[in-house]
N, C-alpha and C positions, 0 to 999 in steps of 0.2 A: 497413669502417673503424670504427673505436672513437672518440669524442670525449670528453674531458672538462674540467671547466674548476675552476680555485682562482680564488675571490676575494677578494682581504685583509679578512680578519677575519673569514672563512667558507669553510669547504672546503665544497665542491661535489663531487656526481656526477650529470653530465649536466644538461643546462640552461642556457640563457642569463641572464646578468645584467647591466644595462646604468647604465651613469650617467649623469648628465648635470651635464654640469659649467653651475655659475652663475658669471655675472661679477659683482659689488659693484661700485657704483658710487658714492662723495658727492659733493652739492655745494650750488651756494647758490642759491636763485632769482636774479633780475635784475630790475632793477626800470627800466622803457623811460618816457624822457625826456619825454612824451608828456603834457597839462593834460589830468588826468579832474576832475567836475565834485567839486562839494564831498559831505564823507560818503559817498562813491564806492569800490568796492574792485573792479575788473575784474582777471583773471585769466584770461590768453591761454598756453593749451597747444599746443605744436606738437610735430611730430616721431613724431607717432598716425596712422594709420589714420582714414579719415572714420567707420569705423563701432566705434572703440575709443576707447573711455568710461576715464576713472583717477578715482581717487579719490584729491580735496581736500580736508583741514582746513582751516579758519580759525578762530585761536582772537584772540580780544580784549579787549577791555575789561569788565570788571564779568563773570566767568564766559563771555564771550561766545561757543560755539564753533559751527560748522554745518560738516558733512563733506557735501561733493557731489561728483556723477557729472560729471566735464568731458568734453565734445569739444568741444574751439576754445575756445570764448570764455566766462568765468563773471562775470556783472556783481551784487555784492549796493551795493545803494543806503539811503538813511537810516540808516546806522550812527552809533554814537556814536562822536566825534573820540577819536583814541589811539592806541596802536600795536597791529597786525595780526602776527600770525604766520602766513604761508602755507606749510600740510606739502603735498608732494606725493609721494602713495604709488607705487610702481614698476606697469609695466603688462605683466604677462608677463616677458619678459625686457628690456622696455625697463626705462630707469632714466633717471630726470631727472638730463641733467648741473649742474643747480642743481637741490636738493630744497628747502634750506629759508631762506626771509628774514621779516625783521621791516620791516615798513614804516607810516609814518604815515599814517590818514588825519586828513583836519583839514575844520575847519566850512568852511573858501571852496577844500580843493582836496582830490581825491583821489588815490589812488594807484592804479599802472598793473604789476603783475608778469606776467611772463613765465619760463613753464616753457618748455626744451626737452627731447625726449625722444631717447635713441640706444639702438639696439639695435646690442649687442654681436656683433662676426663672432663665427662657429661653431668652436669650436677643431676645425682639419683636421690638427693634427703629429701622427704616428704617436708613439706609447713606442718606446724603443729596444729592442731585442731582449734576449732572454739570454743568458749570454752563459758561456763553460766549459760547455757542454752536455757531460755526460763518463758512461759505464759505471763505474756504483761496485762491483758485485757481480753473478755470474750465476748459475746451476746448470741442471741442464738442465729445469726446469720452471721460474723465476724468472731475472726481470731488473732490474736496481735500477740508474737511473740520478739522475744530480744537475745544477743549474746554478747559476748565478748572478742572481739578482735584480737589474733596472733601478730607479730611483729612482721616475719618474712612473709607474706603473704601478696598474691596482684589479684585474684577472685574469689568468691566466696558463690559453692554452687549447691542450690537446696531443693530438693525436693519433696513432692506430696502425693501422698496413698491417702486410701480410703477413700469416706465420703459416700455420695451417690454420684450415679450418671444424669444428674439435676445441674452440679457443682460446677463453676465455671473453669476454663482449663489457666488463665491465667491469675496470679497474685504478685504483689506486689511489692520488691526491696526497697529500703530505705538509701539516702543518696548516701547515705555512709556507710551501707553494707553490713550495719550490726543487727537488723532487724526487721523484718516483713509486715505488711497487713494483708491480711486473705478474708474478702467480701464476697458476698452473694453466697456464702454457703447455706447448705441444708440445715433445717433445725434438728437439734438431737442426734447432731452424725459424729461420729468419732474422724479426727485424722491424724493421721503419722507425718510429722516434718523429720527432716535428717539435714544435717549441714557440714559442708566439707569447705575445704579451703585449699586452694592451687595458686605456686609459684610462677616465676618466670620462665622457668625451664620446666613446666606442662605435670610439676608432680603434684599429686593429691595427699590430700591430710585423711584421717580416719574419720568415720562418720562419727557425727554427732546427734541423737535421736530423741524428740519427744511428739507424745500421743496428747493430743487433747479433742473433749468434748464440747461441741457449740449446745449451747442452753436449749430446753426445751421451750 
């Protein structure tokens, strides 16, 4: 059996190529009801792992900025009264559904934010198939077929049965992935092509199958 694979914006022979899709995520920190003491700026990250660390900015008053490694709880004390910007950088594929708030701290109280983190489900929907899978031309050494392109798709992966042990092991996708030509075949052989199509996130479509015979 032969495999080969088109990936948009790249013809392929032989080889896998895989994506992976990212989810974006914005949002606004929160800032919890809670009397911190004065010149006070604590910032509670949830939604991590005990042993996964994200990176915090805090930018302030008069130049003021310091980026630190959080798990759980970040307390900075004797600041100067004003308002606070807290960035929170994404962690992997988590993404803080509040990234970023501006809060006051002041000389008799401080202020209390809270990140949460969510890691987004794994996209599992398959791309839809191809679809007019169709014999455009044959002879008896060449077979040229064509289909139709899905929308969500990054490759398109086909393979070939049959034939003899004469046949050569490669054929060849078109630059735009709708269509193959396969040369140097045997006269009078039958073969099976089948065509699938895979996302960004590595899922497959259902096969798509047709048999044709090279001329005698």
């Amino acid at each position: 059996m032969s495999t080969r694979y088109w990936r948009r914006g790249l013809a392929l022979i032989g080889g896998v190529l895989l994506g992976i899709g990212m989810v974006t995520a914005p949002g606004t920190a929160t800032v919890a009801a809670k009397t911190v003491p004065g010149r006070t700026l604590v910032v509670v990250v949830n939604g991590l792992g005990p042993q996964t660390t994200v990176k915090v900015k805090v930018k302030g008053p008069k130049k003021y900025v310091r980026t630190l490694r959080a798990s759980g709880r970040i307390r900075l004390t004797q600041l100067r009264p004003g308002r606070y910007q807290v960035i929170a950088k994404r962690a992997g594929k988590a993404r803080p559904t509040d990234r970023v708030q501006t809060v006051r701290v002041r000389k008799a109280k401080g202020a209390k934010v809270r990140v949460t983190y969510r890691t987004p489900k794994p996209d599992t929907t398959a791309p839809d198939p191809v679809t007019n899978l169709r014999l455009v031309d044959r002879t008896s050494t060449s077979i040229r077929l064509a289909w139709r392109l899905p929308e969500d798709l990054l490759e398109v992966k086909v393979e070939r049965s049959g034939g003899t042990s004469l046949d050569p092991l490669d054929f060849q996708l078109n630059d735009a992935g709708d269509g193959l030509t396969d040369t140097g075949l045997s006269p009078n052989a039958t073969y099976t092509y089948r065509v699938a199509t895979l996302d960004e996130a590595g899922n497959q479509s259902g096969w798509e199958s047709i048999t044709v015979s090279t001329l005698a």
